[in-house]
ROSEPA-917058 format. One record per residue (C-alpha): residue number from 1; x, y, z. Coordinates in nm, 2 decimals, decimal comma. Example, Ala and Ser with C-alpha at 12.3 -4.5 7.8 and 13.67 -1.06 7.14 Angstrom:
# residues 2
ATOM | nr | px | py | pz
ATOM | 1 | 1,23 | -0,45 | 0,78
ATOM | 2 | 1,37 | -0,11 | 0,71
# end
This chain:
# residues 286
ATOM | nr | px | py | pz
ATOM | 1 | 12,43 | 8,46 | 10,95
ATOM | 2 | 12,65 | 8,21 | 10,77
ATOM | 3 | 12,43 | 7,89 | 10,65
ATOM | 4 | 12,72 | 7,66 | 10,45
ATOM | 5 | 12,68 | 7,40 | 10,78
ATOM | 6 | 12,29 | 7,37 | 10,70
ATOM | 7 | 12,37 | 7,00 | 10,55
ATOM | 8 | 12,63 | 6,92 | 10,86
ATOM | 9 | 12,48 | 6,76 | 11,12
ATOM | 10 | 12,63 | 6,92 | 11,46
ATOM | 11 | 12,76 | 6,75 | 11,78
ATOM | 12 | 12,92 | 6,89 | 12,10
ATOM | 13 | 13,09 | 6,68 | 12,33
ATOM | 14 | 13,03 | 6,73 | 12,76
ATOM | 15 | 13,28 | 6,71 | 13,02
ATOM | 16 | 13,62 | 6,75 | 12,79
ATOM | 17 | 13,82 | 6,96 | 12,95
ATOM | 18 | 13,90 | 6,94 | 13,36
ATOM | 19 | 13,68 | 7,09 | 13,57
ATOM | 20 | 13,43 | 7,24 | 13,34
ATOM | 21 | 13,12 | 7,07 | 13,39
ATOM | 22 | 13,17 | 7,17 | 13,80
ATOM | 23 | 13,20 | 7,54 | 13,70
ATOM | 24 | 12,86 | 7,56 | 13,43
ATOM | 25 | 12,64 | 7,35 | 13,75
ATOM | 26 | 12,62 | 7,04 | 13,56
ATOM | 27 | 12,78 | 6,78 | 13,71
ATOM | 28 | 12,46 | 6,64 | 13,88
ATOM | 29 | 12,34 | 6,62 | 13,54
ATOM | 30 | 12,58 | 6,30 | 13,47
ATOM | 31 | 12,59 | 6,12 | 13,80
ATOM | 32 | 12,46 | 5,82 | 13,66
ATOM | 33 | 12,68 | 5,82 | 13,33
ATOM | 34 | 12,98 | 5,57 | 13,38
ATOM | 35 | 13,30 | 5,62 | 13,13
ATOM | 36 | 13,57 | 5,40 | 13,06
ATOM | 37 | 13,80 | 5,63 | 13,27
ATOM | 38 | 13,76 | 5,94 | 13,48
ATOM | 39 | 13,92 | 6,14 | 13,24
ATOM | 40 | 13,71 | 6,06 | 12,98
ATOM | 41 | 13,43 | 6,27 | 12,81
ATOM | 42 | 13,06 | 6,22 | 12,95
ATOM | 43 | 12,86 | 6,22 | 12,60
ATOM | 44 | 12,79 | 6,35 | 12,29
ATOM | 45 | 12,46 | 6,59 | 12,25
ATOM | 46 | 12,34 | 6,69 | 11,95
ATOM | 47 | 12,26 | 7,08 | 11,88
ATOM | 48 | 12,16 | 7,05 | 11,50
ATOM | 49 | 12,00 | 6,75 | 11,34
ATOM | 50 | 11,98 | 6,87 | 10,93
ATOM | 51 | 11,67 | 6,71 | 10,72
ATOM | 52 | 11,56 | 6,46 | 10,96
ATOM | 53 | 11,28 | 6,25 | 10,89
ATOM | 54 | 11,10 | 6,08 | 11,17
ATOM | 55 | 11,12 | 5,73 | 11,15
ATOM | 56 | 10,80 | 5,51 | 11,08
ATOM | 57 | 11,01 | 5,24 | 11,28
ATOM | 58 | 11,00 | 5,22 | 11,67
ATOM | 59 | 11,27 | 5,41 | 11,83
ATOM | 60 | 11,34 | 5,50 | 12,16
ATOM | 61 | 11,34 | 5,86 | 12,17
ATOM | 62 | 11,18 | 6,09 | 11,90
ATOM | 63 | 11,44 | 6,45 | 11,95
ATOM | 64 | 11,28 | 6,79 | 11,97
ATOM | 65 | 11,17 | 6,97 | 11,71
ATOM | 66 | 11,39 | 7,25 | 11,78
ATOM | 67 | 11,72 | 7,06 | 11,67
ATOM | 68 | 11,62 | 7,07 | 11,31
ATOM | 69 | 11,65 | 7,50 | 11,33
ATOM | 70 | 12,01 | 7,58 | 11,21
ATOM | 71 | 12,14 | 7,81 | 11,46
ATOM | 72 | 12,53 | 7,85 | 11,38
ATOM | 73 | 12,60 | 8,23 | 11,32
ATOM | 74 | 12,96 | 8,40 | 11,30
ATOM | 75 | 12,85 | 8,73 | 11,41
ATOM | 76 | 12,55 | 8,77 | 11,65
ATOM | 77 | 12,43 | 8,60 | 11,93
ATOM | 78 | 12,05 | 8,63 | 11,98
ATOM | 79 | 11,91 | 8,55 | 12,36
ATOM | 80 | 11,64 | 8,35 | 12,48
ATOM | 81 | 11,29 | 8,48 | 12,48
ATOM | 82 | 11,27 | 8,36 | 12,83
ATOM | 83 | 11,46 | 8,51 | 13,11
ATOM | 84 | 11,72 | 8,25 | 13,18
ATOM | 85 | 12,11 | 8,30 | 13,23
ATOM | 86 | 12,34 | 8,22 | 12,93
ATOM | 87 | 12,66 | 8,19 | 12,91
ATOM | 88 | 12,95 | 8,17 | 12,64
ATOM | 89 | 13,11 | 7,86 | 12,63
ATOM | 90 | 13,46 | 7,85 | 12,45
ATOM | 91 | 13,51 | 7,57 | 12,25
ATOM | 92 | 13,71 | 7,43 | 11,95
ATOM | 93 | 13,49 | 7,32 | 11,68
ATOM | 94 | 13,63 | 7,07 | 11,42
ATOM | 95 | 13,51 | 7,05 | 11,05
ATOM | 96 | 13,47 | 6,66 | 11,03
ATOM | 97 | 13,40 | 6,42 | 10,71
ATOM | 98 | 13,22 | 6,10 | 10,82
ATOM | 99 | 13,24 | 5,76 | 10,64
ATOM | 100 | 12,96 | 5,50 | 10,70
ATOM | 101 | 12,98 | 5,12 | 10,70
ATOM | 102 | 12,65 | 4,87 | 10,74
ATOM | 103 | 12,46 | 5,22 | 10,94
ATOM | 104 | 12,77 | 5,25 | 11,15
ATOM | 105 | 13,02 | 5,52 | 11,16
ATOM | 106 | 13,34 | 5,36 | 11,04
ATOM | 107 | 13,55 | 5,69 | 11,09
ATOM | 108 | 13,56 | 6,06 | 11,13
ATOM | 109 | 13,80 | 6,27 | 10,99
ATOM | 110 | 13,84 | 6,63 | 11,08
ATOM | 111 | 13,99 | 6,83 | 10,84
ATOM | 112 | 13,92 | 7,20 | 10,98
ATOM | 113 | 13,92 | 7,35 | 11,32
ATOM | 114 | 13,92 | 7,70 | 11,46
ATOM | 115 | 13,66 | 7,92 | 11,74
ATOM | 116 | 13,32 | 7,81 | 11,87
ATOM | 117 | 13,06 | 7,93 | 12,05
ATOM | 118 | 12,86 | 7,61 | 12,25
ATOM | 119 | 12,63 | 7,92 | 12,39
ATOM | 120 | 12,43 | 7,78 | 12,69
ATOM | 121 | 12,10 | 7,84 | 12,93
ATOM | 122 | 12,19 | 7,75 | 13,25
ATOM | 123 | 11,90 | 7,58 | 13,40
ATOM | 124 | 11,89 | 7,27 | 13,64
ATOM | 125 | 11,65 | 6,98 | 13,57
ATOM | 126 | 11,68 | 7,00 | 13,24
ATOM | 127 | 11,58 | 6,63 | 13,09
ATOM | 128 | 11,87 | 6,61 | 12,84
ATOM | 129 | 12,17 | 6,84 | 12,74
ATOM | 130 | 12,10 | 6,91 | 12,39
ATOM | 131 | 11,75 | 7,13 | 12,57
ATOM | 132 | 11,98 | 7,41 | 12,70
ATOM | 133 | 12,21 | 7,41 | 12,37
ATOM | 134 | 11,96 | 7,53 | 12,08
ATOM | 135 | 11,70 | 7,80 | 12,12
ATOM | 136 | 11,62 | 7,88 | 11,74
ATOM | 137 | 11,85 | 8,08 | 11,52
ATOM | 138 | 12,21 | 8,26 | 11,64
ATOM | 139 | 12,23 | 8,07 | 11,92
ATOM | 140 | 12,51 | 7,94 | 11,82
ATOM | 141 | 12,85 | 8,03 | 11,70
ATOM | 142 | 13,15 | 7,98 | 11,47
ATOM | 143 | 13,41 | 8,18 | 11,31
ATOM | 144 | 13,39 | 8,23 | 10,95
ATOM | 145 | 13,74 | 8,18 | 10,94
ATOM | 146 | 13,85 | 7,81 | 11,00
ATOM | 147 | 14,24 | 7,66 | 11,00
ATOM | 148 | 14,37 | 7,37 | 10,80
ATOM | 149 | 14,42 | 7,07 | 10,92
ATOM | 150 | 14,73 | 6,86 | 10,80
ATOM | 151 | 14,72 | 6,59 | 11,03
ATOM | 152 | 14,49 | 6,51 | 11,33
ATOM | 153 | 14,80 | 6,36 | 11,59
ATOM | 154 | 15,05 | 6,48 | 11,73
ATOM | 155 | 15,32 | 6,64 | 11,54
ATOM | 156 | 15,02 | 6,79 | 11,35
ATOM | 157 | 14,94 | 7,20 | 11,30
ATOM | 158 | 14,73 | 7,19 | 11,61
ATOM | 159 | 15,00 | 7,15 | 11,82
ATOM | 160 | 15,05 | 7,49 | 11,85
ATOM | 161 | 14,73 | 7,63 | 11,88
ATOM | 162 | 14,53 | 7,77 | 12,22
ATOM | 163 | 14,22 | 7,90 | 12,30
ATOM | 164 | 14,11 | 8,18 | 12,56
ATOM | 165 | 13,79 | 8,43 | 12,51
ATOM | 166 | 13,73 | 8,74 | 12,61
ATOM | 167 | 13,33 | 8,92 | 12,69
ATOM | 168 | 13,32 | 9,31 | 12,58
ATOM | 169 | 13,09 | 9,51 | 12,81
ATOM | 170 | 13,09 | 9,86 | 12,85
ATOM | 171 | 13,37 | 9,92 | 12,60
ATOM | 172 | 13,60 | 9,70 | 12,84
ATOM | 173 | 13,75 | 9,38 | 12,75
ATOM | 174 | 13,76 | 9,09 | 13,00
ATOM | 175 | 13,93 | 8,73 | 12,95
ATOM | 176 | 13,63 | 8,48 | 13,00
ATOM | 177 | 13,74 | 8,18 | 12,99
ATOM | 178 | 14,15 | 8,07 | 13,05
ATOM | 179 | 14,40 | 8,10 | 12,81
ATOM | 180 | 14,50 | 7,72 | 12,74
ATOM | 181 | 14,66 | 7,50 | 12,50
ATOM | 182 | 14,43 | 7,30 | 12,23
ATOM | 183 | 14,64 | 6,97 | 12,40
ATOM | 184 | 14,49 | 7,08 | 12,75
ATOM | 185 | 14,17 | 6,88 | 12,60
ATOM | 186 | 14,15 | 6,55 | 12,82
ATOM | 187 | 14,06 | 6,35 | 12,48
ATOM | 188 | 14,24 | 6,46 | 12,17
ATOM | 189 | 14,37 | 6,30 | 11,82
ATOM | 190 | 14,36 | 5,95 | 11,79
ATOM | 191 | 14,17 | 5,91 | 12,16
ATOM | 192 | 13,90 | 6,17 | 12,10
ATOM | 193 | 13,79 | 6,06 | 11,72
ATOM | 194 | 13,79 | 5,70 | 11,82
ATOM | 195 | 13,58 | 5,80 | 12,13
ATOM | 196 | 13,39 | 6,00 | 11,86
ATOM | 197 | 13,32 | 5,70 | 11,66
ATOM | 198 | 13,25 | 5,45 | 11,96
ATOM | 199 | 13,00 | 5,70 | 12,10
ATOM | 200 | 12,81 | 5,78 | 11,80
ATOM | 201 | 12,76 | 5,40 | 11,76
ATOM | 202 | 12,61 | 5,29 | 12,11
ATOM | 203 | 12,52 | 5,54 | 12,31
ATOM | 204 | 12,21 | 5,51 | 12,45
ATOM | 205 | 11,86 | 5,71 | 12,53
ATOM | 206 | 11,99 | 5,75 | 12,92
ATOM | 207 | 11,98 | 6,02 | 13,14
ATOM | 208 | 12,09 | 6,37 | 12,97
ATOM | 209 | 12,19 | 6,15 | 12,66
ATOM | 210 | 12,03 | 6,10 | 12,35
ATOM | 211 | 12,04 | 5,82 | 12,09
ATOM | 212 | 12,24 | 5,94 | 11,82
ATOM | 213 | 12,33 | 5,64 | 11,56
ATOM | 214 | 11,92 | 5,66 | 11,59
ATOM | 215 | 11,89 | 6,05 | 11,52
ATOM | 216 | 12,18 | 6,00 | 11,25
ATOM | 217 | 12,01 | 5,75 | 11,03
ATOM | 218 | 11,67 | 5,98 | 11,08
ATOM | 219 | 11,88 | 6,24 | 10,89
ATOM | 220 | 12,01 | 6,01 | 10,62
ATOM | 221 | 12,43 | 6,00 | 10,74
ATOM | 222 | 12,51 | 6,31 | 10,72
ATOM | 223 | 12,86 | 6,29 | 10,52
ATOM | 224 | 12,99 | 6,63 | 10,70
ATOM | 225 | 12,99 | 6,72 | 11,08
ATOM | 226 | 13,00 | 7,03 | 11,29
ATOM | 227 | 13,20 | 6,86 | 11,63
ATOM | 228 | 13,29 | 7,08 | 11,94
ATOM | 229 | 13,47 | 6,90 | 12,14
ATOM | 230 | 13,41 | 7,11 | 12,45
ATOM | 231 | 13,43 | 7,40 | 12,65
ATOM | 232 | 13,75 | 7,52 | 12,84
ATOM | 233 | 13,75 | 7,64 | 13,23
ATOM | 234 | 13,64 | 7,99 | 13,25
ATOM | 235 | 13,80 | 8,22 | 13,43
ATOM | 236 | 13,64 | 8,38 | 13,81
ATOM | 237 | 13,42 | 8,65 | 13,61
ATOM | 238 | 13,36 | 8,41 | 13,32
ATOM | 239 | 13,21 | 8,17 | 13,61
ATOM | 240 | 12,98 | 8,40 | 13,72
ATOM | 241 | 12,88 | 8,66 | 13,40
ATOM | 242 | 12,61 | 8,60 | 13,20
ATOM | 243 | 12,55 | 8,75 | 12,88
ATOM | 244 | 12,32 | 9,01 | 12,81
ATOM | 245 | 12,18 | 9,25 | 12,48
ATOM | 246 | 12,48 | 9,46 | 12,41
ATOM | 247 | 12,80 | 9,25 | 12,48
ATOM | 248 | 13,04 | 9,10 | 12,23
ATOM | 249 | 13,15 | 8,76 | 12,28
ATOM | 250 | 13,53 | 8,66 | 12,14
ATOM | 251 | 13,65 | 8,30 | 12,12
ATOM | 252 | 14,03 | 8,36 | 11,99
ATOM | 253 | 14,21 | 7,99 | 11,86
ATOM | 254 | 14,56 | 8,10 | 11,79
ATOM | 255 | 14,93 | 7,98 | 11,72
ATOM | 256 | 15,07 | 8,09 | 12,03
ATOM | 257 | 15,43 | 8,02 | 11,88
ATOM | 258 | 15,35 | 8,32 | 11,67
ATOM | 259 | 15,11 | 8,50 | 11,93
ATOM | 260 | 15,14 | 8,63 | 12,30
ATOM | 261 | 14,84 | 8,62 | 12,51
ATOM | 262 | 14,91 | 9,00 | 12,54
ATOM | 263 | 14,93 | 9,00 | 12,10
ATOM | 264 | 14,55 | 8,85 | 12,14
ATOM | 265 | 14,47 | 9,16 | 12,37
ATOM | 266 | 14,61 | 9,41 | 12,16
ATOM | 267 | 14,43 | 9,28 | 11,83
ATOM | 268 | 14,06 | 9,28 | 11,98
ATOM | 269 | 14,13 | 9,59 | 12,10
ATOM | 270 | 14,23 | 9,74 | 11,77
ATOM | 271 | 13,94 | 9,58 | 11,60
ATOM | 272 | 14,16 | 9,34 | 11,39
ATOM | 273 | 13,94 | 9,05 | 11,35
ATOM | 274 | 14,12 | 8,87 | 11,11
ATOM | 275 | 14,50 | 8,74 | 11,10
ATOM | 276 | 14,74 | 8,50 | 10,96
ATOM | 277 | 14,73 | 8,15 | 11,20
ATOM | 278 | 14,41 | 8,29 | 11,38
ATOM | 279 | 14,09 | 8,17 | 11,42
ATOM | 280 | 13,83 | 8,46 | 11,57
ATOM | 281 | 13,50 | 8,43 | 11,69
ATOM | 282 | 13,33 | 8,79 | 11,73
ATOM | 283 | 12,94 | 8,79 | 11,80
ATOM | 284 | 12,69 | 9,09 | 11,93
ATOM | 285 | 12,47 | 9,01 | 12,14
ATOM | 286 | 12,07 | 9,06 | 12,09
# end
């Protein structure tokens, strides 16, 4: 497993993308939370705090111990003791510098992007999000080969990227989540690093959230940040398939001015994990 993120502190963004949060059970999860706007993400969790100290000051929520183990891996995918349904959950993940002003983030800055894993449990009543998103080590994932970014807006590389995933069982190869374009994201650009910033400064210890300009300073800023920004709509089988030991899980971010949906198909099949404009994810499952 790849550890060059063990000083990036890693974030993941709920309720990004239309319709997910319905589909993965959790929308009772956030009754409570209000955002600006309906189309608006529902919170940032955090799935890797790196070197955090626990304060000797009062705060209002001390995070579990479990969020200091790194658990990004860009080639296996190792299952929860327990017996509890997982499921793949096909994101974007951005490479991100912070900059820090008076213990506030002033701005983020992503400056790489390409396929993520926000692997899951699917459990109900869990107290807060981050408790289904890191189980120890490779539970996690990212590719080991991240795209450039030249300019986070539009007009920018990312423009012509998409995102689908695929689960391998029993030598057969079935689309997991949908095929869609990166600018399918409800927040993007300008929007979602703003939203970024503005999140990371106030929100609160409330219902599945966590306090995270409190965790942040507990970790000494971290300069560089693991972000995904959250996980497409899967498709009918992707809805209703969890993982078990012997699948392979694909996240595919790709130019689709230079790729067909069909190209994607034809390149997992042949084994051809690595190509020009192509991010892949490809972990086994233990």
């Amino acid at each position: 497993m790849s550890t060059q993120y063990e000083n990036y502190v890693g974030l993941g963004i709920a309720g990004n993308f239309a319709l997910h949060l319905a589909q993965a059970g959790e929308l009772e999860d956030f009754k409570d939370v209000i955002t600006a706007d309906e189309a608006a993400p529902k919170g940032i969790f955090p799935f890797y705090l790196p070197h955090y100290i626990p304060s000797t000051n009062a705060t209002t929520r001390t995070p579990k111990d479990i969020l200091t183990t790194y658990p990004l891996s860009s080639d296996t995918l190792k299952l929860p003791e327990a017996n509890v349904n997982v499921q793949t959950e096909p994101e974007v993940g951005l490479v991100c510098e912070i900059n820090y002003k008076d213990g506030k983030v002033k701005s983020i800055t992503p400056t790489h992007f390409g396929a993520y894993n926000d692997c899951s449990i699917r459990v109900a009543g869990a107290e807060k999000i981050s408790d289904k998103k890191n189980w120890g080590r490779s539970s996690k994932g990212i590719a080991s080969s991240l795209l450039a970014i030249d300019k986070f807006e539009e007009g920018g590389v990312m423009d012509n990227y998409s995102i689908c995933s695929f689960l391998k069982r029993d030598n057969t190869l079935t689309p997991y989540g949908e095929d869609v374009e990166l600018n399918g994201y409800s927040y993007f650009y300008s929007k979602l690093t703003g939203w970024i910033k503005n999140q990371i400064n106030t929100q609160e210890n409330f219902g599945p959230l966590e306090p995270l300009s409190e965790y942040i300073k507990a970790c000494n800023y971290p300069a560089k940040a693991i972000i995904s920004i959250g996980a497409t709509r899967y498709t009918e089988y992707g809805e209703t398939t969890f993982l078990k030991v012997g699948d392979e899980i694909f996240v595919v971010v790709y130019n689709h001015d230079s790729y067909s949906f069909k190209d994607v198909v034809t390149i997992l099949n042949d084994e051809e994990y690595t190509k020009e404009e192509m991010s892949i994810l490809h972990q086994k499952v233990l």
